[in-house]
C-alpha positions as CSV (number, residue, x, y, z in Angstrom):
1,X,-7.9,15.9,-11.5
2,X,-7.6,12.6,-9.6
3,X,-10.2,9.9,-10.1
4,X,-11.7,10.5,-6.8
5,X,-12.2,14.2,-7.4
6,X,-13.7,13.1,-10.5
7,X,-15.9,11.0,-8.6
8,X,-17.3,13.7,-6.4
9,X,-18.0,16.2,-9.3
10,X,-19.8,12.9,-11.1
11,X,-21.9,12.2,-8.2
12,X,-23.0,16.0,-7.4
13,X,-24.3,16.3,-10.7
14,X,-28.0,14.8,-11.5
15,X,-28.4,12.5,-14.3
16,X,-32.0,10.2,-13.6
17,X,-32.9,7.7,-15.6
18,X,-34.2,9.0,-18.8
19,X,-32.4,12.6,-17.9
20,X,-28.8,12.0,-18.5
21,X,-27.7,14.6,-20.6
22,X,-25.8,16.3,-17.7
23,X,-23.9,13.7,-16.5
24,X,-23.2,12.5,-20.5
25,X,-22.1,16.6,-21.4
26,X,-19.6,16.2,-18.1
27,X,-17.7,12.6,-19.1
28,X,-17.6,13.4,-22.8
29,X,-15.8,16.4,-22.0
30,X,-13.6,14.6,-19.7
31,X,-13.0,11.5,-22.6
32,X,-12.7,12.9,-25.7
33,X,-9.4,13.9,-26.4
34,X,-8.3,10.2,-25.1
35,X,-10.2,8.2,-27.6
36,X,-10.6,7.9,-31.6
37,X,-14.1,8.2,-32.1
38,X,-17.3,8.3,-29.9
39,X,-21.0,8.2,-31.1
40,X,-24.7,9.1,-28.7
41,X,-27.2,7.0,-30.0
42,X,-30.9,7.5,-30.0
43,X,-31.1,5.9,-26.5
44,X,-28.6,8.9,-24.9
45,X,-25.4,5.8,-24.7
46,X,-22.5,8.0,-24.9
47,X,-19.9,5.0,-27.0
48,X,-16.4,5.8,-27.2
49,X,-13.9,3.7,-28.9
50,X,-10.4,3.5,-28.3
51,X,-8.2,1.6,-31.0
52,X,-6.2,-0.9,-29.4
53,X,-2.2,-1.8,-30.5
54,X,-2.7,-5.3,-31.7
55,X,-5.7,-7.1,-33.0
56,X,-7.5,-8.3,-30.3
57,X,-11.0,-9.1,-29.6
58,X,-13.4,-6.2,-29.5
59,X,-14.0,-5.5,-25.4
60,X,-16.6,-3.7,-24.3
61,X,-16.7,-1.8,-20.8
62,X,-19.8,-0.6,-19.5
63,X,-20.7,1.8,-16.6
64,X,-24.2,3.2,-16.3
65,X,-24.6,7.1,-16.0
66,X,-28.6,7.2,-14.6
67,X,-29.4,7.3,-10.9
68,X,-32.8,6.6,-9.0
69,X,-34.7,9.4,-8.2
70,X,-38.2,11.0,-8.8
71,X,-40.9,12.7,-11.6
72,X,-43.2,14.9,-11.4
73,X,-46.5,13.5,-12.0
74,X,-49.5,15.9,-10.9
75,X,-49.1,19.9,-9.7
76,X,-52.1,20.4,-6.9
77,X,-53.9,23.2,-6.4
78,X,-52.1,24.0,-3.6
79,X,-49.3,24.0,-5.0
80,X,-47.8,20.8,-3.6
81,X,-46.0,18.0,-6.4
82,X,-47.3,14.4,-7.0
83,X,-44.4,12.2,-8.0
84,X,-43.8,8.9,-8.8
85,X,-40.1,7.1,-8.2
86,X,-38.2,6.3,-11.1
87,X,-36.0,3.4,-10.0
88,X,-35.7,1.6,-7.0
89,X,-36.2,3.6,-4.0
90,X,-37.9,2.3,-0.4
91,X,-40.8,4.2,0.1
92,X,-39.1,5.2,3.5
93,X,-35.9,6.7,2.3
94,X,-37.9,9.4,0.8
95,X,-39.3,11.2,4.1
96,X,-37.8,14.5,4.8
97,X,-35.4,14.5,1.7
98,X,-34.1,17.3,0.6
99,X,-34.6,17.0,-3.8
100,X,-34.2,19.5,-6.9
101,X,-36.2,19.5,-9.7
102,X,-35.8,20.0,-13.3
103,X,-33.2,21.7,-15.5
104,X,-33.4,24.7,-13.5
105,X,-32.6,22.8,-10.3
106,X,-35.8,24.2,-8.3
107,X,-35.1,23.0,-4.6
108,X,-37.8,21.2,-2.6
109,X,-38.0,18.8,0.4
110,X,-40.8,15.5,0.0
111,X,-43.1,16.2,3.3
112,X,-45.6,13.9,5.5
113,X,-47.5,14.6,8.1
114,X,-46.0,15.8,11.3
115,X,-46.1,12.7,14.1
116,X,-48.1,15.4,16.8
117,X,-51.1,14.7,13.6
118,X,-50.6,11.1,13.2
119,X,-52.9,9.1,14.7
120,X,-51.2,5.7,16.3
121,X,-51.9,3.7,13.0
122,X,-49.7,6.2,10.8
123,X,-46.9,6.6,13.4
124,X,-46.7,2.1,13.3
125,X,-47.6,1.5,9.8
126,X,-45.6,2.0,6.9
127,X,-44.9,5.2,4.8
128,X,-47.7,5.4,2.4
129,X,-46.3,6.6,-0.7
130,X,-49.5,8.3,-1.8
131,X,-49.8,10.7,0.3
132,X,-45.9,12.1,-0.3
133,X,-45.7,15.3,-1.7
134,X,-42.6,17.1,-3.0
135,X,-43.0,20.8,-1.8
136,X,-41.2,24.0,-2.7
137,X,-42.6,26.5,-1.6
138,X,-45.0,27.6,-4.0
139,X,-49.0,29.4,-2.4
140,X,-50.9,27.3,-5.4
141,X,-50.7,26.1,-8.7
142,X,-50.3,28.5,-10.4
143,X,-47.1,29.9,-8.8
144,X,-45.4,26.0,-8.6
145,X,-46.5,25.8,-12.6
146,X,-44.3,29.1,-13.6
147,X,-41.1,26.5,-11.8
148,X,-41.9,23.1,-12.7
149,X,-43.9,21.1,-15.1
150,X,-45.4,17.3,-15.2
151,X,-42.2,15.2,-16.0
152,X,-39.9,17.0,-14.9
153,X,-37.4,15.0,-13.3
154,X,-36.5,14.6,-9.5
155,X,-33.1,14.4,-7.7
156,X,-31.3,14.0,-4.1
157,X,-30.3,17.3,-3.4
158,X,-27.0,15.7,-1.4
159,X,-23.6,16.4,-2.1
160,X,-20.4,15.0,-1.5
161,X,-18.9,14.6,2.3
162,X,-15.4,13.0,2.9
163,X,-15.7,11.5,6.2
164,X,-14.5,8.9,8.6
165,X,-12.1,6.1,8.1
166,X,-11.6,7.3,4.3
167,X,-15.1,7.0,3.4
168,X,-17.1,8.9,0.9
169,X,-20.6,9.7,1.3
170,X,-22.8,10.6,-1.6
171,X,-25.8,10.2,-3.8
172,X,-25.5,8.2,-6.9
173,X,-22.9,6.3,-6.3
174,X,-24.3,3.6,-8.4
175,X,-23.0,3.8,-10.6
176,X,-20.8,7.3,-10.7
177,X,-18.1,4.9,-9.6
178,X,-18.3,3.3,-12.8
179,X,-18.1,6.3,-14.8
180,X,-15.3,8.3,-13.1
181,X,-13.1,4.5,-13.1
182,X,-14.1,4.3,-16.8
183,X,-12.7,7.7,-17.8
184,X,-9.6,7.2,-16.4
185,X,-9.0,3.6,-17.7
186,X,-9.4,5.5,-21.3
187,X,-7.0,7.6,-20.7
188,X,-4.1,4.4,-21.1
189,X,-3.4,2.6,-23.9
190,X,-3.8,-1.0,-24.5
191,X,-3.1,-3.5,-26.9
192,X,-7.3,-4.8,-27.4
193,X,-9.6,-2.0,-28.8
194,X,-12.1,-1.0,-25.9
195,X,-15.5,0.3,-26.5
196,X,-16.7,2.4,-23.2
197,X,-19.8,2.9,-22.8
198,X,-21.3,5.4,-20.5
199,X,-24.9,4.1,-20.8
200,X,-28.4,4.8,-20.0
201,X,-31.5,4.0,-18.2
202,X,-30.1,0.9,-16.0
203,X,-32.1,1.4,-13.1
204,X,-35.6,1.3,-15.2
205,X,-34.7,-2.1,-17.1
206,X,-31.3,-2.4,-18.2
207,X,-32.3,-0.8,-21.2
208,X,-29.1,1.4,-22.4
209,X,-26.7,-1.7,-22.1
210,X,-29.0,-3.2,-24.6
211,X,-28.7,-0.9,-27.5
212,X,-24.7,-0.2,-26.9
213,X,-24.0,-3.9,-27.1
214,X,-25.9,-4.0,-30.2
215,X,-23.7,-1.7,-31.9
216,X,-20.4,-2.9,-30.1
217,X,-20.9,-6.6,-31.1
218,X,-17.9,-7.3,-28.2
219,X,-16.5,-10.3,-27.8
220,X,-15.6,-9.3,-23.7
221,X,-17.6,-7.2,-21.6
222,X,-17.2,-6.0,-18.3
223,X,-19.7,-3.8,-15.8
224,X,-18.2,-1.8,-13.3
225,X,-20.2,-0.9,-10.9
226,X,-21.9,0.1,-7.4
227,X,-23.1,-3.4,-5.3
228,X,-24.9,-3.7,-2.2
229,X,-22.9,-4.1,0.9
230,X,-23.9,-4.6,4.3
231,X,-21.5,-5.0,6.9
232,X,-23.4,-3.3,9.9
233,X,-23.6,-4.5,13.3
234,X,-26.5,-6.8,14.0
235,X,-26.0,-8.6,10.5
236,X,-25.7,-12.5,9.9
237,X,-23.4,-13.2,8.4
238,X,-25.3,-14.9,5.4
239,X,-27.2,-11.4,4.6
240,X,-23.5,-9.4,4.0
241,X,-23.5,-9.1,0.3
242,X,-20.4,-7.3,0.2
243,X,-17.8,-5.7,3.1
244,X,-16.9,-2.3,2.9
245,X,-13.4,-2.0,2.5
246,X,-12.5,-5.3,1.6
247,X,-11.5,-5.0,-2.0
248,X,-13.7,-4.6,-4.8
249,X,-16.7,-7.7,-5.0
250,X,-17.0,-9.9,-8.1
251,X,-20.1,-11.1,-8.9
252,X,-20.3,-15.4,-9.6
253,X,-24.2,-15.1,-10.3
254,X,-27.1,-12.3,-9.6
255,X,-31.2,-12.2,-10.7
256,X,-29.7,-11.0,-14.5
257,X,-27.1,-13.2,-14.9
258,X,-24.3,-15.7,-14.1
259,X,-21.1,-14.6,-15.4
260,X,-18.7,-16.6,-17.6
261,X,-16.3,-18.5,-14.7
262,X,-13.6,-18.4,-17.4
263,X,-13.7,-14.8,-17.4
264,X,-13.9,-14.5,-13.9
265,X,-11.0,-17.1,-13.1
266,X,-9.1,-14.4,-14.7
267,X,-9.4,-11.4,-13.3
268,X,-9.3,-13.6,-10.1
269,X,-5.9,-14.9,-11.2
270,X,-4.7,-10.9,-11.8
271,X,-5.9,-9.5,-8.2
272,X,-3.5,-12.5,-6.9
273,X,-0.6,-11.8,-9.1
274,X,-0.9,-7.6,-8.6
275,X,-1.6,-8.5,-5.1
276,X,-5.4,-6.0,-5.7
277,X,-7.8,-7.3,-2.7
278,X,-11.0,-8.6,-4.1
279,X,-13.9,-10.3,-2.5
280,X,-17.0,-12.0,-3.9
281,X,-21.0,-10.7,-4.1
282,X,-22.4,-13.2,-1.7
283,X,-26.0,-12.6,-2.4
284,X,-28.2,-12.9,-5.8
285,X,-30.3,-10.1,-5.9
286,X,-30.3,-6.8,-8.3
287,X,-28.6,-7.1,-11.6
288,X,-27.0,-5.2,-13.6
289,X,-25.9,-4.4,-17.6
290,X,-24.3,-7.8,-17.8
291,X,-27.4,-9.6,-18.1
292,X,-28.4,-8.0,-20.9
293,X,-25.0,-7.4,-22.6
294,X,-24.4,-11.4,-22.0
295,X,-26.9,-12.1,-24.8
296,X,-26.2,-9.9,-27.8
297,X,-25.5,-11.8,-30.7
298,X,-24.1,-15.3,-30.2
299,X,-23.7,-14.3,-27.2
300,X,-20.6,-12.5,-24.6
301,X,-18.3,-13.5,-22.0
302,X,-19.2,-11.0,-19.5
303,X,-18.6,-9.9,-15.8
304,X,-18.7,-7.7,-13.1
305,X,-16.4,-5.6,-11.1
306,X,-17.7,-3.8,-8.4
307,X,-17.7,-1.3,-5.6
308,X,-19.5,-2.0,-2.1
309,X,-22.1,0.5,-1.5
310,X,-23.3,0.8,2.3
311,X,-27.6,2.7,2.2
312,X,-27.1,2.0,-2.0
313,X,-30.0,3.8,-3.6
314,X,-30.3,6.4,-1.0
315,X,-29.0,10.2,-1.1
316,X,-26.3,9.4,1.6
317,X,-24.3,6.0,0.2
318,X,-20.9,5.3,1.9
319,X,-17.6,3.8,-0.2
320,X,-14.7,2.8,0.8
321,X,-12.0,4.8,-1.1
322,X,-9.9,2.0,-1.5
323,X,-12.1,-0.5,-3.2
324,X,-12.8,2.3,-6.0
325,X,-8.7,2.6,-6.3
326,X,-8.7,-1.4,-6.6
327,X,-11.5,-1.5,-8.6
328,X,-9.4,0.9,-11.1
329,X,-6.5,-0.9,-10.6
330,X,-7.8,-4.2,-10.8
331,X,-9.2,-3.4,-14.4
332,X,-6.5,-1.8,-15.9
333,X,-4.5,-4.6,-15.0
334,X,-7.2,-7.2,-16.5
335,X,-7.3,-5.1,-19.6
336,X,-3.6,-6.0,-20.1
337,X,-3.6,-10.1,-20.3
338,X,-6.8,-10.0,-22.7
339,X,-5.8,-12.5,-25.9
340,X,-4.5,-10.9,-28.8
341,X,-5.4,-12.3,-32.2
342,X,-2.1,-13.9,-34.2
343,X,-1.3,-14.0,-38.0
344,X,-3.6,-16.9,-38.6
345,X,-6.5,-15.0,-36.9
346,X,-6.4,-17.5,-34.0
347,X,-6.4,-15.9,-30.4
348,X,-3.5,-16.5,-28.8
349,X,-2.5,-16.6,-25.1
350,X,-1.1,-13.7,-23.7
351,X,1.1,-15.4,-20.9
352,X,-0.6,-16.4,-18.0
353,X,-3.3,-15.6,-16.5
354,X,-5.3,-16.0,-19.9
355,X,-9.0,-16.6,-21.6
356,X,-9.9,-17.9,-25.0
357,X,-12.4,-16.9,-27.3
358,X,-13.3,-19.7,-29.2
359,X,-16.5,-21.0,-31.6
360,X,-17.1,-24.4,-33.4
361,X,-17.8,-24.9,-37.1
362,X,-18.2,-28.5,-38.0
363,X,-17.2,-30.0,-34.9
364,X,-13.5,-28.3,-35.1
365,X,-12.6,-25.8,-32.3
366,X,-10.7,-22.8,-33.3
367,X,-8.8,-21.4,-30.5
């Protein structure tokens, strides 16, 4: 299976924050006969570890597996399901939405009143949340309580399209295009051991990537992931995080974190030499995993590789294909000039382009 067609199984399957387990059951089945151990914490991290040739530094690569969606909060007597969003979703994205519910996949569509009811302050004003109800067809309470129960979780019932100027449309893109580029960068071998970690709960807090780097202890991370873009007609130019189709987008600093510039001159200095189009993340909002990886222990060299998602957080985000190839590309290739560790236990330079790890005891620098 190619890593696109991965992609598209990844991103038809529901996995919301806090309710990963099917996306987790899928990519340990795809990674398991390619690494040498892997662990699920308490948390629901799926950690996989993959013994490197040489003695390098411990890097750790992270893609989350959750996506933003729903839970059900309240079952009305007629029926009808109270919700609240799990993640970030605009309150208008939900309207008309097509969803499925629970382990059994119960389908239902989130209704509001039709516009020939609305007086002229509804049809101006903004959605109202509130009165958003998920409904699936159930006469009363009774009846929707023998399909679904209070925390039960909610997801875009959206699959898949291939479409236009070779662009993918689908829900959960952030950050399925993470996950289906880390499974097939496991699948090589490289001379640093790599920890990946498929982890959990990144849209509610960040949460996962806190407990896997806990365990890991790297000494290198690096998030791959889905990024804003917007690159529609009508936008200044100042608003366009990211461009679809122009390579994947490198974050320099966002709300969670400013990456380590050492780190980032080099996988700057690999997309030149392999000739991989990149472009930077030219607005600071989200975050993402690195901002809490950044500060486990004494602390990680971390960044960001990522994909530009057009209508991110919505059941119907566009991709580029070929910024998730060069994102895969561009990794695999990074993952090659890490440092490797000599006899002495000093990190040497692995030709150029290169990083060192380094700490100071006693006001001597050991490189």
């Amino acid at each position: 299976m190619s890593a696109l067609d991965n992609l598209k199984k990844l991103t038809a399957l529901d996995g919301v924050s806090g309710d990963e387990k099917p996306v987790r059951d899928y990519i340990l089945s795809q990674v398991k006969d390619y690494v040498d151990d892997y662990w699920i914490d308490n948390l629901g991290n799926l950690i996989t570890y993959k013994k490197g040739s040489g003695n390098g530094p411990r890097v750790m690569l992270d893609a989350h597996m959750d996506e933003v969606g729903m839970m059900v909060t309240q079952i009305n007597s007629d029926g009808l399901l109270k919700f609240q969003i799990v993640g970030g979703i605009e309150d208008r994205v939900l309207v008309g939405k097509r969803v499925r519910i629970g382990e059994n996949k119960i389908p239902g569509v989130i209704g509001l009143k039709p516009i020939h009811l609305q007086d002229s302050t509804e049809r101006t004003g903004a959605v109202n949340k509130k009165k958003l109800t998920i409904d699936i067809g159930a006469k009363d309470k009774e009846q929707a309580e023998a399909k679904v129960e209070v925390g039960d979780t909610v997801a875009f019932a959206y699959d898949p399209v291939d479409f236009g100027d070779n662009k993918l449309m689908a829900k959960a893109l952030d950050d399925r295009v993470g996950c289906a580029a880390l499974i097939e960068i496991l699948k090589d071998n490289y001379d640093c051991d790599i920890y990946g970690c498929f982890t959990v709960q990144e849209e509610i807090g960040l949460k996962g990537a806190k407990t896997a780097s806990f365990q890991v202890n790297p000494d290198i991370a690096i998030v791959l992931e889905g990024t804003t873009c917007y690159d529609l007609p009508g936008a200044e130019e100042q608003s366009m995080s990211t461009r679809c189709g122009q390579g994947p987008a490198l974050t320099i600093m966002d709300r969670s974190v400013i990456v380590d510039s050492e780190l980032l001159k080099l996988i700057e200095d690999v997309a030149k030499i392999k000739a991989i189009p990149y472009q930077y993340k030219q607005t600071v909002s989200g975050g993402t995993n690195a901002g809490r990886i950044q500060v486990n222990g004494t602390g990680v060299k971390v960044a960001v590789i990522a994909v530009p998602c057009r209508y991110i957080h919505t059941p119907v985000s566009v991709m580029d294909k070929s910024d998730f190839e060069n994102m895969l590309k561009l990794a695999k290739e990074v993952l090659k000039v890490i440092p490797q560790v000599d006899s002495s236990g000093r990190f040497k330079n692995h030709g150029e382009p290169h990083i060192n790890l380094y700490r100071e005891e006693g006001g001597k620098k050991y490189v």
